[in-house]
N, C-alpha and C positions, 0 to 999 in steps of 0.2 A: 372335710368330706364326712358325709354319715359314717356310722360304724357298722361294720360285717358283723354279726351277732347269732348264732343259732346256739337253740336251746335243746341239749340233746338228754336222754335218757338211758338207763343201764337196765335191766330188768335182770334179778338174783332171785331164783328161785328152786324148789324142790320139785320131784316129779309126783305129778297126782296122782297115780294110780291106773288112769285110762285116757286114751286120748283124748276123749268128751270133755272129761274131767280137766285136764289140761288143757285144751281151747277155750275151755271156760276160766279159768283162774286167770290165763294170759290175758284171756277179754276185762278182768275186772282191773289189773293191772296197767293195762293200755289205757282203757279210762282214766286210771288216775296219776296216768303220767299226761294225758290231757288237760286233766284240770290242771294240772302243774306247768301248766303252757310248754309243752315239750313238742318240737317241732320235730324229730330223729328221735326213733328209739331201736334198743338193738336187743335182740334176747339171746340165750346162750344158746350154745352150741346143743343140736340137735334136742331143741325144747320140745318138741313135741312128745319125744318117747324117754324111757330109761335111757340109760347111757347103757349102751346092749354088749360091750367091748370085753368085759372081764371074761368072756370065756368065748370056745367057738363054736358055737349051737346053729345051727342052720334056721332052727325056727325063728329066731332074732331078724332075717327077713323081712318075715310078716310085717313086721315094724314102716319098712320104707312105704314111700308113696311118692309120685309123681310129682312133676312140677304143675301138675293141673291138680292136684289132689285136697282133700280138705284142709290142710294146715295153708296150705297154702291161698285159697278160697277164700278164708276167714282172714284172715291176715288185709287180701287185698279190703275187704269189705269192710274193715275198722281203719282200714289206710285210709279209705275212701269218706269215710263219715268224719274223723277226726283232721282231714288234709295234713295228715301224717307219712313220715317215710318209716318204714320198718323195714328192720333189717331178720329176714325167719331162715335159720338155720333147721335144715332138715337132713332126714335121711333118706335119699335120692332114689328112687328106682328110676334107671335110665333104663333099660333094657331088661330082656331076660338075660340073668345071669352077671350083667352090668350094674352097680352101686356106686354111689358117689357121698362124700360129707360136706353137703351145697348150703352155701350162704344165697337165700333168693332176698334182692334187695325191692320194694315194694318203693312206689313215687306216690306221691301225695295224691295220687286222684285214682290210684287201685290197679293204674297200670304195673307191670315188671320193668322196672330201669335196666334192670342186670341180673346177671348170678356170676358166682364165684363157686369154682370146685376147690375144697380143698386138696394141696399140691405136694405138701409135707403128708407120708401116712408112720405115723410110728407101729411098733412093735415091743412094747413092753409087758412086762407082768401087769397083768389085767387089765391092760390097754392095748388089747390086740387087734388093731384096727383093720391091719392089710386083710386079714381075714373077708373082713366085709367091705372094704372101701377100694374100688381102681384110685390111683393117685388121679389129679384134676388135669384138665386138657385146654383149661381156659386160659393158663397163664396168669399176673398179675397188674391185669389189666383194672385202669378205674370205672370208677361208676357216678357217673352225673344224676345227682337229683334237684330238684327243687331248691332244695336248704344250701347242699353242698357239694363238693364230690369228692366221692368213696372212694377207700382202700380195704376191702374186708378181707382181711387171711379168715384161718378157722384153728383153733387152740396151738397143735404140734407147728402150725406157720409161723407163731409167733416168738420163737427161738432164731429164726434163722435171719440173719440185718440184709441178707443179699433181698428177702424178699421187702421189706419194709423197701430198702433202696431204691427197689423197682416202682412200688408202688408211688414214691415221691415223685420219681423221676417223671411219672407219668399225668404229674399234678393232683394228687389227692391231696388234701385239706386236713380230714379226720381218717385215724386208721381205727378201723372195728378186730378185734380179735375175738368173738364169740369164745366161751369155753367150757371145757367140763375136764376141771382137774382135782385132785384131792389127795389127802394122805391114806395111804395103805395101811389096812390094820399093822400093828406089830411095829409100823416106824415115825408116828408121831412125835413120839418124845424124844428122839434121838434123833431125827432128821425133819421134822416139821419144819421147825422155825426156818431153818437152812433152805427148805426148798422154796415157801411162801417168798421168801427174801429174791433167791434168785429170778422165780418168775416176774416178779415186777422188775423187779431189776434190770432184768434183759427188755422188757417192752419201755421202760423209761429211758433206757438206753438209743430206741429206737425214735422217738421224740427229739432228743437231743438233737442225735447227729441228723435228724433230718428237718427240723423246725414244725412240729407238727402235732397239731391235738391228736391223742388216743385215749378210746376208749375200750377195757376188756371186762366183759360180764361174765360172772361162772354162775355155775349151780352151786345149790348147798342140799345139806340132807345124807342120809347114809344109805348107797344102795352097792347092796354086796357088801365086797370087803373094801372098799373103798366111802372116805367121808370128804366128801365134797369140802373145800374149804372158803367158797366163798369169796368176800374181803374184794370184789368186786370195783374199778378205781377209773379213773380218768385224769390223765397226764397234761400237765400245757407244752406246748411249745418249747419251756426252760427247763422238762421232766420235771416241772413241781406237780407234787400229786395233791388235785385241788378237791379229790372227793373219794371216798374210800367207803365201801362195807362194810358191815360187820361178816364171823366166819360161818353163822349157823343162821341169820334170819333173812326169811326172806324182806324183800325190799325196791323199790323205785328207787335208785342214783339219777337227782336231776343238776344239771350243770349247764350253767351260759359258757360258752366257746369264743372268746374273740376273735372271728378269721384272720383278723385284720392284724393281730400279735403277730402274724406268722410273718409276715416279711420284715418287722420289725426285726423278731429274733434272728433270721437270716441275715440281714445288713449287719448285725453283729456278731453273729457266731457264722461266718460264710463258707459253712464246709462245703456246699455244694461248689461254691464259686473254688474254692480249691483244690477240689477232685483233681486226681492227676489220671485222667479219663486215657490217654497214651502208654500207663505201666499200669492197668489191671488185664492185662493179658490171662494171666495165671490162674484166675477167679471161674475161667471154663474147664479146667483142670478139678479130677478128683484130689491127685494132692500134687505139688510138685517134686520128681524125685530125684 
């Protein structure tokens, strides 16, 4: 039988300055993950603007835009030129007063396949997201395109295996985690390494037990007090990590994907075949007590 093959792309980048400026860098980028015969490309996590999170300023707003809006405009019209899927993380204005952290996924001919809201919102030291984000109402439902079909979380999703789970469940192929994570002035040297570690960690994790290519793009660059780390990766099926970033430049990650590995890895590692789908009761529970 022929082999299932797509060629997918990671796009690691810094924020330009202005949105112009940034639809334009993405356009040069997108190009040249075209020439690089890249069929799926995924940017990070709200590429269009700063990562607006480190504090709670209302003007930070301004920032979002529609799902009709120019990020997303240009997006479809390079989907369209290139018979590319792109995967454009934005900053959502649903409504007055309504915000979302929305992965819109784009099909190779400039239509919308999909959107994902992101469902996890965290609340950390300069990642104060609830501020600006409603948690997602979409669920972890897939996304068919062209190439293949989607599981896109959005960064803080990619800690939790219940949502990966779901997303397998529902036949996705590739997971996308878009991102924008990074070390905090003052704990680089003492908690760098440790964190870089566990975030891959946990999405390799998620590969594993579910037999599954993933890919997670971040930003890089320093904005605030926060430095983007970058290191940008894509997992197989067996959590080998078959393609890695560097922590500060930006870059194109291009990777061939075997679909076709996936059932392979499953007929031997058969967690799903052995879910004990009758004792997860407990798993709708905040904790059991």
């Amino acid at each position: 039988m022929p082999r299932r093959s797509v060629r997918i792309g990671l796009l690691q980048m810094s924020y330009a300055g202005s949105l112009d400026q940034m639809l334009d860098e993405v356009e040069k980028r997108i190009d040249e993950a075209a020439s690089e015969s890249v069929q799926i490309v995924c940017l990070q996590e709200l590429f269009a603007t700063p990562y607006p999170c480190q504090e709670e300023d209302h003007c930070n707003f301004d920032f979002a835009e529609t799902l009709e809006g120019p990020s997303v405009r240009r997006m479809q019209a390079l989907a369209k030129r290139h018979e590319m899927v792109i995967v454009a993380p934005i900053f959502e204005k649903r409504a007055a007063g309504v915000y979302h952290n929305t992965a819109v996924v784009i099909d190779w001919d400039g239509s919308i396949a999909g959107t994902y809201r992101k469902m996890h919102i965290p609340d950390d030291p300069l990642y104060y997201e609830k501020f600006y984000f409603t948690p997602g109402d979409l669920g972890f439902r897939t996304i068919q395109t062209r190439y293949a079909k989607l599981g896109v979380g959005v960064c803080w999703d990619q800690w939790f295996p219940e949502a990966a789970r779901l997303f397998a469940l529902a036949g996705a192929e590739i997971l996308f985690y878009p991102t924008a994570i990074g070390w905090i002035d003052g704990e680089k040297e003492e908690f760098g390494a440790g964190q870089l570690d566990a975030w891959q960690t946990s999405m390799r994790a998620h590969a594993i037990a579910n037999g599954l290519w993933l890919g997670a793009p971040n930003r890089v660059g320093k904005e605030g007090q926060v430095e983007f780390w970058g290191s940008s990766f894509v997992v197989s099926p067996r959590g080998d990590v078959v393609a890695q970033g560097g922590d500060s430049d930006e870059q194109v990650l291009c990777v061939d994907c075997n679909l076709d590995e996936i059932d392979v890895v499953r007929t031997h590692w058969p967690f799903l075949r052995d879910r004990r789908i009758d004792a997860y009761q407990g798993l709708g529970k905040r904790l059991i007590d």
